[in-house]
Phi, psi and omega in degrees: 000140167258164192232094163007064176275168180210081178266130153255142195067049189289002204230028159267178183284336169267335159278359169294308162308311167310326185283262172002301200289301196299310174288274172000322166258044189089345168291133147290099190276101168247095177314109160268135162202172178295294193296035200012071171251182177224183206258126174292004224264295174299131177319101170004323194259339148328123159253136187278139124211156187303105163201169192233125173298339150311338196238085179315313189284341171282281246287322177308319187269346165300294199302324147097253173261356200120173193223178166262289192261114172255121169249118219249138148277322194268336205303102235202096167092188182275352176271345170244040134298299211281346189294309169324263185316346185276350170254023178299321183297331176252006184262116178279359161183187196218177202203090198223128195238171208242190161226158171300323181317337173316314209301153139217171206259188186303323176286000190054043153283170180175194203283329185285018186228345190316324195249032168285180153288123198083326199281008173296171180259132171261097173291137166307165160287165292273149178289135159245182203278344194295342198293139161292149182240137178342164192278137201283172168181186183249011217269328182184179188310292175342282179316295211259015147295330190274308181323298212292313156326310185272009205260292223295317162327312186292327143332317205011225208296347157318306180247049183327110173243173156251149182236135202240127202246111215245129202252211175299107163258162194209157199114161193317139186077040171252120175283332193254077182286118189288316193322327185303352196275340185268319182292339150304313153336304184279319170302311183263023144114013224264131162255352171249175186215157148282169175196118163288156112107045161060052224346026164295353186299150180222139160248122168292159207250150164221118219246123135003295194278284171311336165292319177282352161261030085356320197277276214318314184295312191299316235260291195315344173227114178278139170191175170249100165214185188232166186191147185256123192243077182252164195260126206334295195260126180276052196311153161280168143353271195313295156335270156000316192277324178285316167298339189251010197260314183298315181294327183273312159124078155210261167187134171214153171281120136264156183273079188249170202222129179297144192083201180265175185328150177273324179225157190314343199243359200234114186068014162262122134301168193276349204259337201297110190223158179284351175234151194272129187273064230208130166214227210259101178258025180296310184303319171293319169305303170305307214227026148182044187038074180235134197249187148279164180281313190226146178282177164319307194272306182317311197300331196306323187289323175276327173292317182291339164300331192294301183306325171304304195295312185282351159251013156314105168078039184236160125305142161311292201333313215279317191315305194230062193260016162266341192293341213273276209308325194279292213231029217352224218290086192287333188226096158254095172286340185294302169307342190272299154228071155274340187295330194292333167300317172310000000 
């Protein structure tokens, strides 16, 4: 028999991988994106077509007569939940994904409070899917990712959905690459780095390739659950920094420094927390055998090429203007070292 997907937002970094795995294992595919484009990637038999996940009436006719699965990239708050269920009658489940960023901690810190006084969240070792999560809204990423989870939850066997809570992710087609901040670095020649909070911070990392076997599993066992889509391994910072240091071939000192940033441009990463954010994949294992495809470092050689190609003959800025707009000005050297001078 055959079996039906529906991905949206096939031609983002995780929907490329998504598509791929799910045709590869035999699903009937239809990549939805606005530009309908396709993946050189993809199997001959992916069928492309054009719609904006904004456009109820595009979104109806990508789904068509129905699907087994619909799996959403994009899907951001309570109006495109509602957008979701309202196609229940032709989706036999959904596949939708969330972020970690939902999580706070007991005191009800999260990301949205992170740069209060006090205010990062201090998560347990390891975050399980059980942690309380922030108040759903419309207010910020966080708020309206926690909406979307309950809208979409609160379906239950109407919509089974899974909702896969997604940490830093990463791999080729990332507009906000964290990686970009050491490979420039190694490009233009930096031979030192700063590292804050002694280069222990660790964000968990989540590959592409593992989210999508994550997808791939879920659509094949449908249900209503939230699941942590994350990678075997949680590297610190200092690591991290070392793996892609290896992947370019080259050697940089760090510097690290106990505590927070010494100046605002200095020794902040993309990675950088004063506590480790890190979690838990025992539940996907458990309730859909799943193992990863890849650690962290196997992954490392195609996202720094990826980066290596977009800023070739580029400004970072220009190359990477959501990383601007997120994290500003990541390589103020002027400031680095004046510090290394003081």
């Amino acid at each position: 028999m055959t079996r039906r997907a529906v991905v949206i937002g096939a031609t983002g970094q995780i929907g490329r991988a998504a598509v791929g795995a799910l045709a590869r294992d035999g699903w009937e595919v239809a990549a939805v994106s606005r530009g309908g484009g396709r993946d050189e990637g993809w199997p001959g038999d992916v069928r492309v077509a054009r719609a904006d996940r904004e456009d109820d009436a595009a979104l109806a006719g990508a789904v068509g007569d129905g699907c087994d699965v619909l799996v959403d990239m994009v899907a951001y708050g309570a109006a495109h939940a509602r957008q979701l269920t309202g196609l229940a009658d032709r989706v036999g489940s959904a596949v939708v994904i969330s972020s970690v960023s939902v999580y706070e901690d007991d005191k009800g810190r999260n990301f949205d409070t992170q740069d209060e006084p006090d205010g990062f969240p201090e998560y347990p070792v390891w975050i399980t899917e059980d942690q309380r999560t922030i108040q759903p809204g419309d207010v910020s990423y966080s708020t309206r990712k926690a909406a979307l989870e309950r809208e979409l939850l609160a379906a239950g066997a109407r919509l089974p959905t899974t909702m896969l809570r997604a940490g830093a992710i990463h791999g080729p087609y990332c507009g906000t690459p964290r990686e970009l901040y050491f490979v420039k670095r190694n490009l233009d020649g930096r031979t030192r780095r700063v590292l804050a909070y002694g280069g222990r911070s660790r964000f968990h990392p989540a590959s592409v390739l593992n989210i999508a076997e994550l997808i791939r599993l879920a659509a094949a066992q449908p249900g209503t659950r939230v699941l942590n889509a994350v990678d075997p391994d949680a590297p610190t910072v200092a690591e991290i920094a070392g793996a892609i240091d290896t992947v370019m071939g080259v050697e940089r000192e760090d510097v690290l420094v106990e505590g927070p940033p010494p100046a605002p441009t200095v020794g902040v990463t993309p990675w950088s927390a004063p506590v480790p954010v890190v979690c838990d994949m025992g539940a996907a294992e458990r309730e859909l055998g799943y193992r990863a495809v890849a650690g962290y470092a196997e992954t490392l050689p195609d996202t720094v090429a990826w980066i290596e190609r977009q800023l070739a003959g580029r400004d970072w800025r220009e190359a990477y203007p959501k990383m601007l707009r997120s994290y500003g000005d990541l390589f103020d050297y002027a400031a680095e070292d004046a510090w290394f001078t003081a």
